[in-house]
C-alpha positions as CSV (number, residue, x, y, z in Angstrom):
1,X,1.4,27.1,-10.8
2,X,3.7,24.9,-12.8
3,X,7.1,26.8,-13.7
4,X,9.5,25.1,-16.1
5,X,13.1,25.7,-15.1
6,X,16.1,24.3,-17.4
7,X,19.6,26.0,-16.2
8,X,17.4,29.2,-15.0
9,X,20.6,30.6,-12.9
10,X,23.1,30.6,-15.4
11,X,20.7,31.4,-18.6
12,X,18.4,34.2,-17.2
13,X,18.9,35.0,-13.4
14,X,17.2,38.3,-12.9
15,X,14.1,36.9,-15.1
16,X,13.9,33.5,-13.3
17,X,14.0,35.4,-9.4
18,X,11.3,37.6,-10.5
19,X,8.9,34.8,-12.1
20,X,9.5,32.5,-8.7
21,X,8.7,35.9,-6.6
22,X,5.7,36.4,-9.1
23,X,4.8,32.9,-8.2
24,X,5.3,32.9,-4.6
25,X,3.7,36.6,-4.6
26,X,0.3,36.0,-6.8
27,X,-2.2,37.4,-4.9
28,X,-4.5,34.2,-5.5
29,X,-5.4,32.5,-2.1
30,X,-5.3,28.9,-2.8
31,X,-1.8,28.0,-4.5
32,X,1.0,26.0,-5.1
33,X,4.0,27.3,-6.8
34,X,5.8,23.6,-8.5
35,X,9.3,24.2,-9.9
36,X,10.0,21.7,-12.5
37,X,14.3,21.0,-12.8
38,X,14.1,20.0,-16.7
39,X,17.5,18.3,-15.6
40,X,19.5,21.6,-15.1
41,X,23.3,21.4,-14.6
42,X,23.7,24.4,-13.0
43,X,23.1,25.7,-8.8
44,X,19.1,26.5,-9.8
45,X,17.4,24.3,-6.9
46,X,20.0,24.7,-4.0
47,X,20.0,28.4,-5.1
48,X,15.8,28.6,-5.0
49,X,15.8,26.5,-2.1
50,X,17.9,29.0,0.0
51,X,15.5,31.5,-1.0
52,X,11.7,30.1,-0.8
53,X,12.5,26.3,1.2
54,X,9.5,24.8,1.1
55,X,7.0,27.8,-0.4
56,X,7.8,25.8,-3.3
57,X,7.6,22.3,-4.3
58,X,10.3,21.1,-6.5
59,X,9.8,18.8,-9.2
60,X,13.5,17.3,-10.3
61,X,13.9,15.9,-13.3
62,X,17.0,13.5,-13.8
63,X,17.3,14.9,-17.8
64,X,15.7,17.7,-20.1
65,X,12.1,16.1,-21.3
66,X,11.8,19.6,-23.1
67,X,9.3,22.1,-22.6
68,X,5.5,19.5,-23.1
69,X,7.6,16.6,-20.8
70,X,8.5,19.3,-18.1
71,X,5.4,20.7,-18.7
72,X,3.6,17.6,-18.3
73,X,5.7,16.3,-15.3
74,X,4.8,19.0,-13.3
75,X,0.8,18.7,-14.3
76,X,1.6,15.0,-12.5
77,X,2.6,16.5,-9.4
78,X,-0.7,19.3,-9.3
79,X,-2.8,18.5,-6.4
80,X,-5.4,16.6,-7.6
81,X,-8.0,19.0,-5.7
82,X,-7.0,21.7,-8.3
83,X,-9.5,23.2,-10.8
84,X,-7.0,24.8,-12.9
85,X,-3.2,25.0,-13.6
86,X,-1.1,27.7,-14.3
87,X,1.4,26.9,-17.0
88,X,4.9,29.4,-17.2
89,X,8.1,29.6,-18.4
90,X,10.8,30.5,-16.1
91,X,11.4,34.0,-17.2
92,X,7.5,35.0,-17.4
93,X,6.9,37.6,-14.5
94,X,3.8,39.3,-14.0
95,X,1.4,41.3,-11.3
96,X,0.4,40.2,-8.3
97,X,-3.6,40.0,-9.4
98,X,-2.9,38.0,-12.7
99,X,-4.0,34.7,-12.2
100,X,-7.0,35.6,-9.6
101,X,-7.8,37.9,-12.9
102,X,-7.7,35.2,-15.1
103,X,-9.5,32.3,-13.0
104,X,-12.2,35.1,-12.7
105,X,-12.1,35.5,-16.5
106,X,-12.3,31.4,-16.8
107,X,-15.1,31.5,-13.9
108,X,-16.8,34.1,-15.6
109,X,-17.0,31.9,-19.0
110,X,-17.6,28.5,-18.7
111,X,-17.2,28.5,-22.6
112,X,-13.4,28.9,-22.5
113,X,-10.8,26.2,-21.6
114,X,-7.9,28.8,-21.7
115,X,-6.8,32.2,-20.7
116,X,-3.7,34.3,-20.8
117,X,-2.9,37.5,-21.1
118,X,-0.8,40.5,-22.8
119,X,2.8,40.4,-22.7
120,X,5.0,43.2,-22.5
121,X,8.3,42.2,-23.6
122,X,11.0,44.6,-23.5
123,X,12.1,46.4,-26.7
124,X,8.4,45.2,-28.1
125,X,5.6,47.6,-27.4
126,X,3.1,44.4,-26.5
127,X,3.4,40.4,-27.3
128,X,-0.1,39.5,-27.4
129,X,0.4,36.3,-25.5
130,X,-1.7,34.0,-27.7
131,X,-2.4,34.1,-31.6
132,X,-5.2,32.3,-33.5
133,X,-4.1,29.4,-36.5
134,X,-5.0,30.5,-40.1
135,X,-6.1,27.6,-42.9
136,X,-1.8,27.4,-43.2
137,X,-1.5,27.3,-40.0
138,X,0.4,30.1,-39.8
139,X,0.2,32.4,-36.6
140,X,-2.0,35.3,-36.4
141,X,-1.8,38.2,-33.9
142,X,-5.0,39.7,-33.1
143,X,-5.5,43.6,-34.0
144,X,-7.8,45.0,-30.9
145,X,-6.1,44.2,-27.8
146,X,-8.8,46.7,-26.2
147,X,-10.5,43.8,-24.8
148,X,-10.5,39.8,-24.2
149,X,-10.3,38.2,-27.8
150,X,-10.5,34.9,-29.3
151,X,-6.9,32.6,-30.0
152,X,-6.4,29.1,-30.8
153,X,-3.0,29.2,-29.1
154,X,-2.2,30.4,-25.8
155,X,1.9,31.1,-25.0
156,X,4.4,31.3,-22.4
157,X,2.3,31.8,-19.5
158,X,-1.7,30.6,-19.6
159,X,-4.3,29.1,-16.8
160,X,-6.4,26.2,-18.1
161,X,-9.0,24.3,-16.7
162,X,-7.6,21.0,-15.1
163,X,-10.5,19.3,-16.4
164,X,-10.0,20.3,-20.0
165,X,-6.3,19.9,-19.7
166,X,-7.2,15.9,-18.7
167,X,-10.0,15.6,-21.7
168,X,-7.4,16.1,-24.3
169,X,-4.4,14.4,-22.7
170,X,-1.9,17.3,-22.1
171,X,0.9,18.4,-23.5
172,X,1.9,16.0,-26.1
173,X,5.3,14.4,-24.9
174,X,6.3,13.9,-28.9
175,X,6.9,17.9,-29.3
176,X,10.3,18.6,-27.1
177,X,10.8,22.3,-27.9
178,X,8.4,24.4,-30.3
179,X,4.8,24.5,-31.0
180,X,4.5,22.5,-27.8
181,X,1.5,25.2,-26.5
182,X,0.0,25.7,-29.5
183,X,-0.2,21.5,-30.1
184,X,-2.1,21.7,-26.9
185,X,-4.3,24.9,-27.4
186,X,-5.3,23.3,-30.7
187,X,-6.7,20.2,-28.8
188,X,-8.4,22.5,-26.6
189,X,-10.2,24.4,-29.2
190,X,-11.1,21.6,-31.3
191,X,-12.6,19.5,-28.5
Protein backbone atom coordinates (compact mmCIF):
# COMPACT_ATOMS: atom_id res chain seq x y z
CA UNK A 1 0.00 0.00 0.00
CA UNK A 2 1.79 3.08 -1.33
CA UNK A 3 0.46 6.33 0.52
CA UNK A 4 1.61 9.67 -0.80
CA UNK A 5 2.09 12.18 2.03
CA UNK A 6 3.20 15.94 1.18
CA UNK A 7 2.78 18.26 4.62
CA UNK A 8 -0.10 15.64 5.78
CA UNK A 9 0.13 17.06 9.54
CA UNK A 10 -0.27 20.53 8.92
CA UNK A 11 -2.71 20.26 5.60
CA UNK A 12 -5.20 17.49 6.74
CA UNK A 13 -4.38 15.84 10.18
CA UNK A 14 -7.53 14.04 11.11
CA UNK A 15 -7.79 12.66 7.36
CA UNK A 16 -4.02 11.59 7.12
CA UNK A 17 -4.30 9.56 10.87
CA UNK A 18 -7.34 7.81 9.63
CA UNK A 19 -5.91 6.75 6.03
CA UNK A 20 -2.40 5.44 7.95
CA UNK A 21 -4.85 3.58 10.51
CA UNK A 22 -6.86 2.38 7.34
CA UNK A 23 -3.54 1.19 6.12
CA UNK A 24 -2.13 -0.29 9.04
CA UNK A 25 -5.81 -1.72 9.85
CA UNK A 26 -6.77 -3.39 6.26
CA UNK A 27 -7.81 -6.62 6.96
CA UNK A 28 -5.64 -8.09 3.96
CA UNK A 29 -3.03 -10.61 5.33
CA UNK A 30 0.03 -10.05 3.37
CA UNK A 31 0.84 -6.15 3.42
CA UNK A 32 3.05 -3.42 3.61
CA UNK A 33 1.88 -0.03 4.29
CA UNK A 34 4.91 2.52 2.37
CA UNK A 35 4.64 6.21 3.41
CA UNK A 36 6.13 8.23 0.72
CA UNK A 37 7.51 12.08 2.30
CA UNK A 38 6.94 14.05 -1.06
CA UNK A 39 9.60 16.30 0.71
CA UNK A 40 7.19 17.62 3.52
CA UNK A 41 8.31 20.58 5.70
CA UNK A 42 6.33 19.92 8.36
CA UNK A 43 6.57 17.10 11.75
CA UNK A 44 4.62 14.31 9.38
CA UNK A 45 7.37 11.38 9.77
CA UNK A 46 8.63 11.90 13.39
CA UNK A 47 4.87 12.44 14.19
CA UNK A 48 3.86 8.86 12.18
CA UNK A 49 6.79 7.30 13.51
CA UNK A 50 5.76 7.85 17.20
CA UNK A 51 2.65 6.32 16.24
CA UNK A 52 3.18 3.08 13.99
CA UNK A 53 7.54 2.74 14.20
CA UNK A 54 8.23 0.36 11.99
CA UNK A 55 4.40 -1.06 10.92
CA UNK A 56 5.36 1.31 8.28
CA UNK A 57 8.06 1.77 5.94
CA UNK A 58 8.93 5.28 5.09
CA UNK A 59 9.92 6.36 1.85
CA UNK A 60 11.61 10.12 2.29
CA UNK A 61 11.89 12.16 -0.35
CA UNK A 62 14.52 15.10 -0.21
CA UNK A 63 11.76 17.49 -2.48
CA UNK A 64 8.08 17.26 -3.81
CA UNK A 65 8.28 15.00 -7.16
CA UNK A 66 4.39 15.62 -7.27
CA UNK A 67 1.78 13.19 -7.02
CA UNK A 68 3.18 10.35 -10.45
CA UNK A 69 7.05 10.96 -8.90
CA UNK A 70 5.83 10.21 -5.26
CA UNK A 71 3.69 7.84 -6.63
CA UNK A 72 6.32 6.19 -8.61
CA UNK A 73 8.95 6.36 -5.90
CA UNK A 74 7.11 4.48 -3.67
CA UNK A 75 6.19 1.63 -6.52
CA UNK A 76 10.37 1.41 -6.33
CA UNK A 77 10.37 0.51 -2.86
CA UNK A 78 7.20 -2.33 -3.33
CA UNK A 79 8.58 -5.70 -2.49
CA UNK A 80 9.33 -7.14 -5.50
CA UNK A 81 7.24 -10.44 -4.46
CA UNK A 82 4.04 -8.27 -4.76
CA UNK A 83 1.26 -9.02 -7.21
CA UNK A 84 -0.45 -5.86 -6.86
CA UNK A 85 -0.11 -2.24 -5.38
CA UNK A 86 -2.39 -0.20 -3.70
CA UNK A 87 -2.11 3.39 -4.74
CA UNK A 88 -3.66 6.38 -2.10
CA UNK A 89 -3.71 9.72 -1.30
CA UNK A 90 -3.07 10.68 2.21
CA UNK A 91 -6.52 11.69 3.14
CA UNK A 92 -8.30 8.50 1.44
CA UNK A 93 -9.71 6.35 4.43
CA UNK A 94 -11.73 3.32 3.95
CA UNK A 95 -13.00 -0.16 5.61
CA UNK A 96 -11.06 -2.63 6.91
CA UNK A 97 -12.18 -5.38 3.97
CA UNK A 98 -11.43 -2.89 1.05
CA UNK A 99 -8.53 -4.03 -0.53
CA UNK A 100 -9.02 -7.93 0.24
CA UNK A 101 -12.48 -6.90 -1.68
CA UNK A 102 -10.81 -5.52 -4.46
CA UNK A 103 -7.79 -8.07 -4.97
CA UNK A 104 -10.76 -10.58 -4.91
CA UNK A 105 -12.46 -8.46 -7.53
CA UNK A 106 -8.94 -8.39 -9.63
CA UNK A 107 -8.57 -12.28 -8.87
CA UNK A 108 -11.86 -12.91 -9.85
CA UNK A 109 -11.22 -11.06 -13.45
CA UNK A 110 -8.14 -11.68 -15.00
CA UNK A 111 -9.54 -9.19 -17.71
CA UNK A 112 -9.07 -6.08 -15.50
CA UNK A 113 -5.76 -4.37 -14.67
CA UNK A 114 -7.48 -1.91 -12.23
CA UNK A 115 -10.04 -1.68 -9.45
CA UNK A 116 -11.24 0.93 -7.06
CA UNK A 117 -14.13 1.74 -5.52
CA UNK A 118 -17.05 4.28 -4.44
CA UNK A 119 -16.16 7.22 -2.58
CA UNK A 120 -18.10 8.92 -0.19
CA UNK A 121 -16.95 12.33 0.23
CA UNK A 122 -18.53 14.45 2.73
CA UNK A 123 -21.06 17.08 1.62
CA UNK A 124 -21.37 14.72 -1.84
CA UNK A 125 -23.84 11.94 -1.66
CA UNK A 126 -21.12 9.45 -3.62
CA UNK A 127 -17.70 10.30 -5.79
CA UNK A 128 -17.67 7.42 -7.97
CA UNK A 129 -13.95 6.90 -7.67
CA UNK A 130 -13.14 6.45 -11.39
CA UNK A 131 -14.86 7.92 -14.54
CA UNK A 132 -14.51 6.66 -18.17
CA UNK A 133 -12.81 9.34 -21.16
CA UNK A 134 -15.27 10.48 -23.82
CA UNK A 135 -13.96 11.18 -27.67
CA UNK A 136 -13.03 14.97 -25.89
CA UNK A 137 -11.61 13.46 -23.36
CA UNK A 138 -13.72 14.87 -21.02
CA UNK A 139 -14.64 12.89 -17.73
CA UNK A 140 -17.67 10.83 -17.50
CA UNK A 141 -19.27 9.55 -14.26
CA UNK A 142 -21.01 6.42 -14.69
CA UNK A 143 -25.02 6.38 -13.93
CA UNK A 144 -25.59 2.71 -12.18
CA UNK A 145 -23.38 2.48 -9.29
CA UNK A 146 -25.60 -0.72 -8.42
CA UNK A 147 -22.73 -2.84 -9.40
CA UNK A 148 -18.93 -3.09 -10.70
CA UNK A 149 -18.83 -0.84 -13.95
CA UNK A 150 -16.40 -0.10 -16.64
CA UNK A 151 -13.85 3.29 -16.31
CA UNK A 152 -10.84 4.27 -18.16
CA UNK A 153 -9.59 6.24 -15.15
CA UNK A 154 -9.35 5.03 -11.74
CA UNK A 155 -8.78 8.03 -8.70
CA UNK A 156 -7.45 8.66 -5.47
CA UNK A 157 -7.29 5.35 -4.15
CA UNK A 158 -7.09 2.11 -6.76
CA UNK A 159 -5.23 -1.59 -6.53
CA UNK A 160 -3.50 -2.58 -9.84
CA UNK A 161 -1.81 -5.47 -10.93
CA UNK A 162 2.06 -5.08 -10.42
CA UNK A 163 2.52 -6.72 -13.63
CA UNK A 164 0.39 -4.34 -15.62
CA UNK A 165 1.60 -1.39 -13.62
CA UNK A 166 5.41 -2.57 -15.15
CA UNK A 167 4.00 -3.27 -18.85
CA UNK A 168 3.13 0.28 -19.29
CA UNK A 169 5.81 2.02 -17.32
CA UNK A 170 4.01 3.69 -14.32
CA UNK A 171 3.03 6.76 -13.53
CA UNK A 172 4.47 9.13 -16.01
CA UNK A 173 7.05 11.33 -14.10
CA UNK A 174 6.25 14.38 -16.77
CA UNK A 175 2.58 14.90 -15.05
CA UNK A 176 3.47 16.57 -11.39
CA UNK A 177 0.00 17.31 -10.21
CA UNK A 178 -3.30 16.54 -12.29
CA UNK A 179 -4.47 13.88 -14.58
CA UNK A 180 -1.50 11.93 -13.20
CA UNK A 181 -4.10 8.63 -12.59
CA UNK A 182 -5.94 9.06 -15.41
CA UNK A 183 -2.38 9.29 -17.72
CA UNK A 184 -1.84 6.02 -16.18
CA UNK A 185 -5.32 4.29 -16.36
CA UNK A 186 -5.38 5.32 -19.96
CA UNK A 187 -2.17 3.25 -20.56
CA UNK A 188 -3.76 0.56 -18.75
CA UNK A 189 -6.79 0.40 -20.86
CA UNK A 190 -5.22 0.90 -24.09
CA UNK A 191 -2.63 -1.88 -23.67
Amino acid sequence: VVVLNHNGVTQNRDAFLRCLQSCVGSEYPNKEVLLVDNGSTDSSIPFVRSLYGERIRYVLLDRNLGYSGGMRAGARMVDPRARYIVFTNNDVFFPPETIGGLVGFLEAHPDVGVANCIEIVPRRDYNPGGTYLDMRLSHVPPRDLSKPYFVTAAENFFVIRRDVYERVGGFDPNFFQVYDDQDLCLRVWMS
